[in-house]
C-alpha positions in Angstrom: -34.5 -213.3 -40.6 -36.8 -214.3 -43.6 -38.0 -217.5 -41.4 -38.4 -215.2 -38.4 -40.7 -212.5 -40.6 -42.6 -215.4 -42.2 -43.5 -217.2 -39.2 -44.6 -213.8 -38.0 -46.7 -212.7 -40.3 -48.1 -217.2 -40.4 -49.4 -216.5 -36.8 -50.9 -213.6 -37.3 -53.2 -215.1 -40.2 -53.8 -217.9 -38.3 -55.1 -216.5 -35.4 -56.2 -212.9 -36.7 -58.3 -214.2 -39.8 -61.3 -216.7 -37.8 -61.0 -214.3 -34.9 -61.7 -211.4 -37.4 -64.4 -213.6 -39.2 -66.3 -214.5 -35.7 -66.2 -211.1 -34.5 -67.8 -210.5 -37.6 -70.9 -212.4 -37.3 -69.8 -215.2 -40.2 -70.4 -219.1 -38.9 -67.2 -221.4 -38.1 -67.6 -223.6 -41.0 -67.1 -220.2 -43.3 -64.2 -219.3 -41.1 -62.5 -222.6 -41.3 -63.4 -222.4 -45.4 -61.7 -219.1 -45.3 -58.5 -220.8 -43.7 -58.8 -223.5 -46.5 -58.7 -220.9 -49.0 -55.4 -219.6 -47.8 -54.2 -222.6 -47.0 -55.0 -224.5 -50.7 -53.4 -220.6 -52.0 -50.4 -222.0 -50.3 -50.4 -224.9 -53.3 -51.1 -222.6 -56.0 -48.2 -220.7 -55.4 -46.2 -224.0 -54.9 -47.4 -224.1 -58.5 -46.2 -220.7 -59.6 -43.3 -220.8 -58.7 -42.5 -223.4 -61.7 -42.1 -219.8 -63.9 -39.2 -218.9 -61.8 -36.2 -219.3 -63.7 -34.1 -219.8 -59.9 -36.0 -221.9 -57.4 -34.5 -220.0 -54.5 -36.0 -216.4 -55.5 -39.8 -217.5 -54.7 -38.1 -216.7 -51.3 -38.0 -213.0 -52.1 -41.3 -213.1 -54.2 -43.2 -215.1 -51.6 -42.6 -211.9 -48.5 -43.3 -209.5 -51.3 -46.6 -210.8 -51.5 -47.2 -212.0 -48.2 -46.5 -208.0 -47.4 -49.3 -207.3 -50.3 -51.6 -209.6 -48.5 -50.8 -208.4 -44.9 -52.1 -204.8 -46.0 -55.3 -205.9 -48.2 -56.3 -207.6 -45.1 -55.7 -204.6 -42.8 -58.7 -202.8 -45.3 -62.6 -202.7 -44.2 -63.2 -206.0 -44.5 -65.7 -207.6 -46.8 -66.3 -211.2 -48.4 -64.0 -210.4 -51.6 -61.7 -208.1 -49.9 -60.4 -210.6 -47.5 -60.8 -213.2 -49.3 -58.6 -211.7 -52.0 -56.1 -210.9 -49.2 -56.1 -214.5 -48.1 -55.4 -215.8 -51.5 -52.5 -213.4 -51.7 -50.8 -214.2 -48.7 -51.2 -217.4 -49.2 -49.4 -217.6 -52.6 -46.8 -215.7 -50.8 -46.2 -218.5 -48.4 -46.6 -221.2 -50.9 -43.5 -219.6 -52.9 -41.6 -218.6 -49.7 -41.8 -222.8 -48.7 -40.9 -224.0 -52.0 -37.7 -221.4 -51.9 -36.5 -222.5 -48.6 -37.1 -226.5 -49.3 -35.3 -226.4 -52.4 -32.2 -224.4 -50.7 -32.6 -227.2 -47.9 -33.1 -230.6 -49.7 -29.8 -229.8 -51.6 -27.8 -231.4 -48.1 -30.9 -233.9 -47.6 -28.9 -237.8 -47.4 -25.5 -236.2 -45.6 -24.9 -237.2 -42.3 -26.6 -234.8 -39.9 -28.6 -232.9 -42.5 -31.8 -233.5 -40.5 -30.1 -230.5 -38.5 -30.5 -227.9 -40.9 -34.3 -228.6 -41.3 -34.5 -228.4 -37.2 -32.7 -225.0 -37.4 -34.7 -223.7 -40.0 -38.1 -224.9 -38.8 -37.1 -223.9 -35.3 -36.8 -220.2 -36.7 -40.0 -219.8 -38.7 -41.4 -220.8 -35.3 -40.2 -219.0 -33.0 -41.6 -216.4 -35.7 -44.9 -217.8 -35.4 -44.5 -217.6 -31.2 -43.9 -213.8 -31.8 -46.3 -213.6 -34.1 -48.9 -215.4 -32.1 -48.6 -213.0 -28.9 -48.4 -209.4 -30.9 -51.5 -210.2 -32.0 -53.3 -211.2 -29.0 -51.7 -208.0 -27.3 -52.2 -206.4 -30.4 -55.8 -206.6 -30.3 -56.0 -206.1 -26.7 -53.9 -202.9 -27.2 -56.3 -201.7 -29.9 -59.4 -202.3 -28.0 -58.2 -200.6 -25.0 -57.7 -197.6 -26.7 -61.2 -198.1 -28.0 -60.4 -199.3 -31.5 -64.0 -201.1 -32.5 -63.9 -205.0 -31.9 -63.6 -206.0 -35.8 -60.4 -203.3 -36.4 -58.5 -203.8 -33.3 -58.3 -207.5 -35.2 -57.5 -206.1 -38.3 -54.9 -203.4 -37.3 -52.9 -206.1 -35.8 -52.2 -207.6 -39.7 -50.0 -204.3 -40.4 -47.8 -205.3 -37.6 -47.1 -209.1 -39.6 -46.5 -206.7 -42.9 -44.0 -204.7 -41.0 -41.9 -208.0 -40.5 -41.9 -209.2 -43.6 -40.8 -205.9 -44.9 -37.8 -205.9 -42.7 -36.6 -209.2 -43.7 -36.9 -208.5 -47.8 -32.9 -206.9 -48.0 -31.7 -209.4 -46.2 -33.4 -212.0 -48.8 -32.6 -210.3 -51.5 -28.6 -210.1 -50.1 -29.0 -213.8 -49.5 -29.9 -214.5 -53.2 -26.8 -212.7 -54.2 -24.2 -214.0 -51.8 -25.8 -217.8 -53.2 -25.3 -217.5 -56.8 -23.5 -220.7 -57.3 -27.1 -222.8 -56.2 -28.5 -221.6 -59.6 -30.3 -224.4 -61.2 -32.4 -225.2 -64.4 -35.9 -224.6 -63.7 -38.0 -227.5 -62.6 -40.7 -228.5 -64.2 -43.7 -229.9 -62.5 -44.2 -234.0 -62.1 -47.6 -233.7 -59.5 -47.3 -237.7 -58.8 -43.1 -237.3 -58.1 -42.3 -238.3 -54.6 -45.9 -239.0 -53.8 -45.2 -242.6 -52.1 -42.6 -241.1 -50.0 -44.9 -238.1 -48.8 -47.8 -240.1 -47.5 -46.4 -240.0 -43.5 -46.2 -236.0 -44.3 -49.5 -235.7 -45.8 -51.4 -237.7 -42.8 -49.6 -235.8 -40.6 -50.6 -232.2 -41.8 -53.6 -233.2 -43.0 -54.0 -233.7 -38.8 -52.4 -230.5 -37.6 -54.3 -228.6 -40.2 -57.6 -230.3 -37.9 -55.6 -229.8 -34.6 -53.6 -226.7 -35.1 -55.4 -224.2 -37.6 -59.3 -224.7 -35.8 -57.7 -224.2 -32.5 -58.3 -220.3 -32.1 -61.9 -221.2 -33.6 -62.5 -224.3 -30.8 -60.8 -222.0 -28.4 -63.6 -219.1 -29.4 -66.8 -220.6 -29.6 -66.4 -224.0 -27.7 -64.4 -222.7 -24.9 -65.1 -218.7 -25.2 -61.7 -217.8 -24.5 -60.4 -214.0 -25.2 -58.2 -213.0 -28.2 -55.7 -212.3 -25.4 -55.8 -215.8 -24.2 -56.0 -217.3 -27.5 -52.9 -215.6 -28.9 -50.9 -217.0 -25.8 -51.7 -220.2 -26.2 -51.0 -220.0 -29.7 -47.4 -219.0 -28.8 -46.9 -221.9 -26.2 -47.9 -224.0 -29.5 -45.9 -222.8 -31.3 -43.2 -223.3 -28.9 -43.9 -226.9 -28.3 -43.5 -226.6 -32.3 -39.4 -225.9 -31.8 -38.8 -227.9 -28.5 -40.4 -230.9 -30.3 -38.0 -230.4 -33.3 -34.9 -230.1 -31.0 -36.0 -233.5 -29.1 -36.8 -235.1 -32.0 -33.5 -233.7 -33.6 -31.4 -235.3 -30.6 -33.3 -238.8 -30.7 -32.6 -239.2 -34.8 -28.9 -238.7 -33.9 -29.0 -241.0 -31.3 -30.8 -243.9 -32.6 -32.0 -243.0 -36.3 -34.8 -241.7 -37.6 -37.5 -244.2 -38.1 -37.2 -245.1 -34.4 -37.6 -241.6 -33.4 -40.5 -240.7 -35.5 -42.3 -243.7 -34.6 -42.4 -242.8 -30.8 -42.9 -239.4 -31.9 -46.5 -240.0 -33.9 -47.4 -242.7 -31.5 -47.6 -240.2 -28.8 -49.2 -237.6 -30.7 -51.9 -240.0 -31.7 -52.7 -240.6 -27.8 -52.6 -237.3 -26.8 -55.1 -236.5 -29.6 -57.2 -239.5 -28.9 -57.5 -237.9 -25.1 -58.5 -234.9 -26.2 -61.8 -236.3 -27.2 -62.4 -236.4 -23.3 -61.4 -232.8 -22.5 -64.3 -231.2 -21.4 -62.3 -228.3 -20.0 -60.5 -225.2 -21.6 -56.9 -226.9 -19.5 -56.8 -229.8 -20.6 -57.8 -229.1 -23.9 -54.7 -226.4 -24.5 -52.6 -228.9 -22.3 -53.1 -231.9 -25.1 -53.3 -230.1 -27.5 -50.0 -228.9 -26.8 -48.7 -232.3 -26.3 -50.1 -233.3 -29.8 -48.5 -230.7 -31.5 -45.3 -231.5 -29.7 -44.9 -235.0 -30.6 -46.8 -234.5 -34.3 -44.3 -231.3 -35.5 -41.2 -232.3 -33.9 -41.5 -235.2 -36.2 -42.0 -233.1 -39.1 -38.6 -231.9 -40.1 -37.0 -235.9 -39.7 -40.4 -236.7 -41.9 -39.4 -234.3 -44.6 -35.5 -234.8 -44.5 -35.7 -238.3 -44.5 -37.9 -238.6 -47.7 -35.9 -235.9 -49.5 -32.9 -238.0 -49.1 -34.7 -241.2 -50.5 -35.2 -239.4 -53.4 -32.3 -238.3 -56.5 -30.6 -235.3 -56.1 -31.5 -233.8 -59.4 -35.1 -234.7 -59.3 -35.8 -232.9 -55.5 -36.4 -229.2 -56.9 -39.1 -231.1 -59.1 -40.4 -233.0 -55.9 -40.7 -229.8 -53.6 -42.7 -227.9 -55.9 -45.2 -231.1 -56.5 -44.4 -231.7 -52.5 -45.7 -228.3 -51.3 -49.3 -228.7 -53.8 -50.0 -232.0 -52.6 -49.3 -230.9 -48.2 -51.2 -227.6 -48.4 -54.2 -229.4 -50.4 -54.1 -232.3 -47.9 -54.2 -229.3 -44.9 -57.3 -227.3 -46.8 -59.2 -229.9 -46.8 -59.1 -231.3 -43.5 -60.0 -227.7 -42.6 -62.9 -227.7 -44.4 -63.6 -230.8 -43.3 -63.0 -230.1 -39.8 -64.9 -226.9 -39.7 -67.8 -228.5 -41.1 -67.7 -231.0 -38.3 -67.7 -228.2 -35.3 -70.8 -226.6 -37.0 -72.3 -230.1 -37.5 -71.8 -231.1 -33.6 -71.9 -229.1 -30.5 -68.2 -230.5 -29.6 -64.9 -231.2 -31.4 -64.9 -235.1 -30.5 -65.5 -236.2 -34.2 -63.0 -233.9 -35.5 -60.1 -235.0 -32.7 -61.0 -239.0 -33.2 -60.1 -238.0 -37.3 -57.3 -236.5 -36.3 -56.1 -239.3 -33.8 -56.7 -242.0 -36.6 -54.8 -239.8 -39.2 -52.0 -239.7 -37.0 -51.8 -243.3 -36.5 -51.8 -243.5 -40.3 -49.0 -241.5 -40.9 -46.8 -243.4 -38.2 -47.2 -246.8 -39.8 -46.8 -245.5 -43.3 -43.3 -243.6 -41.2 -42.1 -246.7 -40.8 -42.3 -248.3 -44.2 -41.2 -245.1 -46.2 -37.8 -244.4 -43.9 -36.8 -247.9 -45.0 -35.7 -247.0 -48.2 -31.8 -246.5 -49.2 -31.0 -243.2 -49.6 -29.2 -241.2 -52.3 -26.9 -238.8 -50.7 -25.6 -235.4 -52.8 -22.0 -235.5 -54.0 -20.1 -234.2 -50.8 -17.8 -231.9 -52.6 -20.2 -230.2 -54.2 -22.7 -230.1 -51.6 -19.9 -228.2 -49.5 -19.3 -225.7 -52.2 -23.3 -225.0 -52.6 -24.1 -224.9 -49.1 -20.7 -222.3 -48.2 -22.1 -220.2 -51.1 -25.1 -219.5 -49.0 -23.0 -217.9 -46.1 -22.5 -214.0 -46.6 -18.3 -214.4 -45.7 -16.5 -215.0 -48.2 -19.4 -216.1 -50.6 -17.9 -214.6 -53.4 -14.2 -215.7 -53.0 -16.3 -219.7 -52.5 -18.0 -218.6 -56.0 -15.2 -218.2 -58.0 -13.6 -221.5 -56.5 -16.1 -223.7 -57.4 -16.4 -222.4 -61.0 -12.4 -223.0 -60.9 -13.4 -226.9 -60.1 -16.0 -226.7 -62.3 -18.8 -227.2 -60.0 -21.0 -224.6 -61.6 -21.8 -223.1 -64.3 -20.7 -219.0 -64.3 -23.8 -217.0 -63.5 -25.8 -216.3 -66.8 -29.5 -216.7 -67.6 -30.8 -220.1 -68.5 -32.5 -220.9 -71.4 -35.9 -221.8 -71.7 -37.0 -224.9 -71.4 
């Protein structure tokens, strides 16, 4: 449910913010370094979330804010008002990231564990599907009733609020039910991992040229509708989980550096193509087949380094993880927004993007290489059955039996 919400309320800042920003009057390079602002917010509260005591509770703390941000972005919108919003929700979805990761990387080097990344990541997008088409009908909706241009896009941001509020008892039930996962608090190591990351940070670095100036090259390049925009957003999006299921099957089937080789090789070509896509088709089709091949690699990408790094150094890695990947995606936003101002056509941007994905597959290959160190299975099982809400409590008091855990009690400062 929390993935579901998030992914929601994702989409609708995606697509609502430049769209809102345009309708404005305001240029694309300030909307794409409005996007960057969120986006490098999504690192700060990567950082923040060091002062939680329990990793897993920036879930909870993350919607909270990201339902904060959701309404200050519904107000009259002004230069600090929304950018204040954007800051907000993006610290929300910097701690909600770090939350889940750290829950996740616990299984990271057990056979099969790339699955539970594909199930989550395949939730938060199929969030950001629904997401993507209540807002194009939700600013259709609004103007049809005669709602002015700039609030029928700015209405639309209560409706990702409302989804995130819905999910928050669930988290918060979650959190309780997974007690036994407590762990001393992280602290932060900013170069931890960063060897291992380089495929991830090519390949967002990309998508965050591909993906988050779409609605913005979809606007002004192609002048498609917020209707049309939001739809095609949602077929993204959707590519997002089918790519993740295929690449899912592949790894199983013949391992992942195989699979996420072909996977980045063919989101490279369809990016490079699109620098000859002189029509609004074939530009979504690509695009689409970019962000197929690009994201369904993601999850192996991220499961596969987790698990080439210790087990009691992950929690520590996520946190410097999630800084480095949401810098790496602000500033190819920036960068890209500054190039669609620059030049009356994307074609710059996409040949970045094309050469960055080409990066990360070759640095792919030489990262998934390395042995991996996989969690103690016993333990693992007893963590990962704590999460469930049956029987959480009865798997609780087992595992302090075996001395797995620790009982629940604060920790001490460190």
């Amino acid at each position: 449910m929390a993935s579901l919400a998030a992914g929601i309320s994702y989409a609708n800042v995606a697509i609502g913010l430049p769209l809102l920003l345009l309708a404005e009057g305001r240029t694309a390079f300030f909307a794409s370094s409005l996007i960057a602002l969120n986006t490098i917010s999504i690192a700060l509260g990567a950082l923040i979330a060091l002062v939680l005591r329990r990793t897993e509770r920036a879930v909870a703390v993350g919607l909270s804010l990201i339902a904060i941000g959701g309404v200050a972005l519904a107000l009259p919108p002004s230069n600090a008002t929304t950018s204040a919003a954007a800051m907000i929700q993006g610290v929300g979805h910097g701690l909600f990231w770090v939350g889940v990761q750290a829950a996740l990387g616990r299984r990271s080097g057990r056979r099969g564990s790339e699955r539970a990344f594909v199930s989550q990541y395949s939730l938060y997008v199929t969030g950001t599907i629904a997401g993507a088409v209540i807002t194009g009908l939700g600013v259709a909706t609004f103007r049809a009733v005669g709602v002015h241009r700039s609030t029928s896009i700015s209405l639309t941001f209560l409706l990702g609020t409302a989804a995130v509020l819905t999910a928050l008892p669930s988290v918060r039930q979650w959190l309780r039910d997974s007690s036994a996962a407590v762990s001393a608090r992280p602290r932060l190591a900013i170069t931890a991992g960063f060897a291992l990351q380089t495929p991830d940070l090519f390949l967002v670095g990309a998508m965050g040229m591909l993906v988050s100036l779409a609605p913005v090259v979809m606007s002004e390049v192609f002048l498609l509708s917020p209707l049309v925009i939001g739809f095609v957003a949602a077929l993204t999006s959707f590519s997002k989980i089918a790519g993740a299921f295929v690449a899912g099957l592949i790894a199983a089937a013949t391992g992942a550096r195989l699979t996420v080789g072909i996977m980045l090789t063919a989101s490279a070509a369809s990016s490079a193509l699109l620098v000859g896509a002189h029509q609004a088709l074939l530009y979504i089709v690509l695009t689409i087949a970019a962000v197929f091949f690009g994201i369904g690699a993601w999850p192996i990408i991220v499961d596969g380094a987790l698990a080439r790094i210790q087990p009691r150094d992950r929690a520590k890695v996520t946190i410097a993880w999630n800084i480095r990947e949401y810098t790496a995606i602000a500033l190819t936003t920036v960068l890209g927004g500054y190039l669609l101002d620059a030049f009356t056509r994307p074609a710059f941007l996409l040949v970045l993007a094309a050469a960055l994905l080409g990066c990360a597959g070759i640095s792919a290959s030489i990262v998934l290489r390395a042995p991996t160190h996989p969690p103690s299975e016993l333990r693992d099982a007893v963590l990962d059955s704590a999460q469930s809400e049956i029987g959480s409590t009865r798997i609780h008091r087992l595992a302090r039996a075996l001395h797995l855990v620790a009982p629940a009690r604060p920790l001490p400062d460190r």
